[in-house]
C-alpha positions as CSV (number, residue, x, y, z in Angstrom):
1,X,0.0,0.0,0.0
2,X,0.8,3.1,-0.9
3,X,-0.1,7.1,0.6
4,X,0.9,10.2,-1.2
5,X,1.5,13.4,-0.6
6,X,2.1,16.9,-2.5
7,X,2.9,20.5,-1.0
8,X,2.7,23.0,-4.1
9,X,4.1,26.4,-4.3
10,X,6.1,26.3,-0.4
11,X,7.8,30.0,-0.2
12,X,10.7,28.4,1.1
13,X,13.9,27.9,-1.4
14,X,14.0,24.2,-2.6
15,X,18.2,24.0,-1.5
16,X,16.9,24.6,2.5
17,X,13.5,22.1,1.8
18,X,16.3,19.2,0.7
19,X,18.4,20.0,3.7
20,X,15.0,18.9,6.0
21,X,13.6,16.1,3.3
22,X,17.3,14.3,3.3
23,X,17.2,14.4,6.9
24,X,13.9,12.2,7.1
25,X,13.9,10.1,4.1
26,X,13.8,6.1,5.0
27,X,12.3,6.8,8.3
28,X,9.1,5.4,10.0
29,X,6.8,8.4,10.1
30,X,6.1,8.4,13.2
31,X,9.8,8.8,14.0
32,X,10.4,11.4,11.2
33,X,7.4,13.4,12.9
34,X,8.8,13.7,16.3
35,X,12.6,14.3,14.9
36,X,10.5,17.3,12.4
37,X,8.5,18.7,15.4
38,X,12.4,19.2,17.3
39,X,14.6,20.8,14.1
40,X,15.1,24.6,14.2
41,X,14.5,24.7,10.2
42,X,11.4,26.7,8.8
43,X,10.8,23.8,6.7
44,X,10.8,21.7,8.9
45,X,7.4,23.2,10.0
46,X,5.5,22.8,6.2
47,X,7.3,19.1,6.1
48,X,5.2,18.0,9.0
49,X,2.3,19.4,8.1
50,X,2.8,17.4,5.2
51,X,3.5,14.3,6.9
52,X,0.8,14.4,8.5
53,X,-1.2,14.6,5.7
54,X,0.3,11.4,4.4
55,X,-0.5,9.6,7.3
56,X,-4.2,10.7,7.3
57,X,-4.3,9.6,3.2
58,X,-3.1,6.7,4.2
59,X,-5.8,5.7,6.5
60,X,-8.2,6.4,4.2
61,X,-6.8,4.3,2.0
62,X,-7.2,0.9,4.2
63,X,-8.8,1.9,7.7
64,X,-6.7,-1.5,9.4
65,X,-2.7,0.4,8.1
66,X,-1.1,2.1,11.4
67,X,0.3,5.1,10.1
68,X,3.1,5.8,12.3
69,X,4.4,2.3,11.7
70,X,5.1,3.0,8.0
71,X,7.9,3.8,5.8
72,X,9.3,7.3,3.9
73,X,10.2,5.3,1.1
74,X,10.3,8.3,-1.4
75,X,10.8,12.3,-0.5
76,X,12.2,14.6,-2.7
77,X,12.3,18.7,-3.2
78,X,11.4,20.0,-6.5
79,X,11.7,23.8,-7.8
80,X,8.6,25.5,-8.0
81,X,7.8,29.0,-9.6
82,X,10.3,32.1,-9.4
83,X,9.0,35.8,-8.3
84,X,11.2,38.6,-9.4
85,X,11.6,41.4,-7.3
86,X,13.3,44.8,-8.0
87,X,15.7,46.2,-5.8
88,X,17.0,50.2,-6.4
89,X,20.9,50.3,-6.0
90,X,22.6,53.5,-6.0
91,X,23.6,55.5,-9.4
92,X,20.5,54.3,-10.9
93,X,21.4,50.7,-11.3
94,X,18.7,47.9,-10.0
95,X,19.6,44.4,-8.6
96,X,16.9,41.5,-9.3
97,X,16.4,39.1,-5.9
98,X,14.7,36.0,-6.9
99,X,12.0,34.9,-4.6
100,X,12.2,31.0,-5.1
101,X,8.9,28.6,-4.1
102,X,9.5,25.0,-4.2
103,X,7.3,21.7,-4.5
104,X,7.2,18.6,-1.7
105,X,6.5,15.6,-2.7
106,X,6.3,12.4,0.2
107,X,5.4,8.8,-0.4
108,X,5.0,6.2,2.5
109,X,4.7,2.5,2.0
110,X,4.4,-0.4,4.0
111,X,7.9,-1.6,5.3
């Protein structure tokens, strides 16, 4: 069995999402919840939202699964969308900063 889960558009930059998803991946979800609840990341805080989400999708799936008992088989960090900002520099000139969003992606399986 199978539970999936997807968190679109996250205005965190996908490089600091990886550093939280590597940390987690091949964990039991109920271990990779308590360790996400403890990091200092931002992240860290959408990640377990996410988890969580898993888990519940996963119950729906087949009411008898435990959720905490099953496995982060697949978690990865994709980029999502771009916004570009101006920013006014002296003597006219103009710097771009690149507002970065990324895409989460979990899957938990049975182990």
């Amino acid at each position: 069995m199978e539970a999936k889960a997807v968190l679109k558009y996250v205005k965190v930059t996908p490089r600091k999402a990886r550093r939280v998803v590597d940390l987690i991946r091949g964990k039991k979800a109920g271990t990779a919840l308590l360790s996400l609840r403890f990091m200092p990341y931002r992240a860290a805080r959408h990640i377990e939202k996410l988890l969580k989400s898993a888990m519940a999708n996963a119950e729906q799936k087949s009411a008898n699964t435990d959720a905490e008992s099953l496995v982060i088989s697949r978690a990865f960090v994709d980029q999502g969308s771009t916004m570009k900002r101006i920013e006014q520099r002296s003597m006219g000139r103009a710097n771009v900063i690149k507002k970065r969003s990324c895409h989460i992606t979990l899957i938990l399986t049975e182990d």
